[in-house]
N, C-alpha and C positions, 0 to 999 in steps of 0.2 A: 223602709218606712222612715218617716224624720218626725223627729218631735221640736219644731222649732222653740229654742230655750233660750235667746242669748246667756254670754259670761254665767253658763254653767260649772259649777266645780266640777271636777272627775272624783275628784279625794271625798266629795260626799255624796256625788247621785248613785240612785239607788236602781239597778235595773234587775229584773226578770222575767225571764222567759219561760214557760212552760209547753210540752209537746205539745197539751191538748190544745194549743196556742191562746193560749192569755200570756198579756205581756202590760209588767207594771214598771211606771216611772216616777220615780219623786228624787228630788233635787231642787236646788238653790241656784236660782239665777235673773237676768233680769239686767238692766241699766246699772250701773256704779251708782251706789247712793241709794239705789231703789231696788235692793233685787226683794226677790219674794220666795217664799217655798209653794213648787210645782207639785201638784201627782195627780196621775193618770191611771185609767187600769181599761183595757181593752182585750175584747174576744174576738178573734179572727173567727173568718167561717166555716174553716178549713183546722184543721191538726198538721203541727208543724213538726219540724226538726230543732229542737232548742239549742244541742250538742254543736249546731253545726252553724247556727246563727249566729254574726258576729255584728257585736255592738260598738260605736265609738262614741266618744264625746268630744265636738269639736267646739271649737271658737262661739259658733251661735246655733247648734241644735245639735241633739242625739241622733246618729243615722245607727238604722239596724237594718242588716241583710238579714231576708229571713229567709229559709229553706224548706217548702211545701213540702209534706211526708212524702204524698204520691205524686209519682210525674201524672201528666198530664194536661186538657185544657185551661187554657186561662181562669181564675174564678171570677164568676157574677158579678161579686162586689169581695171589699173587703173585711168588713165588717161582720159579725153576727146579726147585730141588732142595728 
C-alpha cells in the first residue's frame, strides 16, 4: 500500500497497524513552504499480520507491505467499505 505524502517527516509520522487490519496515518508533509498535517484511517477487508508488516517513509509516500493472516486467493477488493 502507498500513501502518496511528499517531504514527509519520519521523526513525526505516525503509523499503525492493527491485525484486525486497520491501518492509521498522520504526519506532516507536503511542498516546502506548504506542507500540511495528513491522517488517514482505513479498514482492510481481510485480517492481517501487523507483526510482520513492514512500514517505510520515503522521500514522497509511506510504502507498507502488508501480510494477509491467511494464505490464499487474491481479495475482491481492498477495502472494507
Amino acid at each position: 500500500m502507498t500513501i502518496t505524502v511528499p517531504n514527509v517527516r519520519s521523526s513525526d509520522a505516525q503509523i499503525k497497524v492493527l491485525d484486525e487490519g486497520s491501518i492509521y496515518f498522520k504526519g506532516t508533509g507536503g511542498p516546502a513552504g506548504d506542507e500540511h498535517l495528513y491522517e488517514m484511517s482505513v479498514q482492510l477487508l481481510h485480517p492481517i499480520k501487523a507483526a510482520e508488516t513492514k512500514c517505510g517513509v520515503e522521500a514522497r509516500s509511506v510504502q507498507l507491505k502488508i501480510v494477509k493472516k491467511e494464505k490464499g486467493p487474491y481479495w475482491e477488493r481492498l477495502l472494507k467499505d
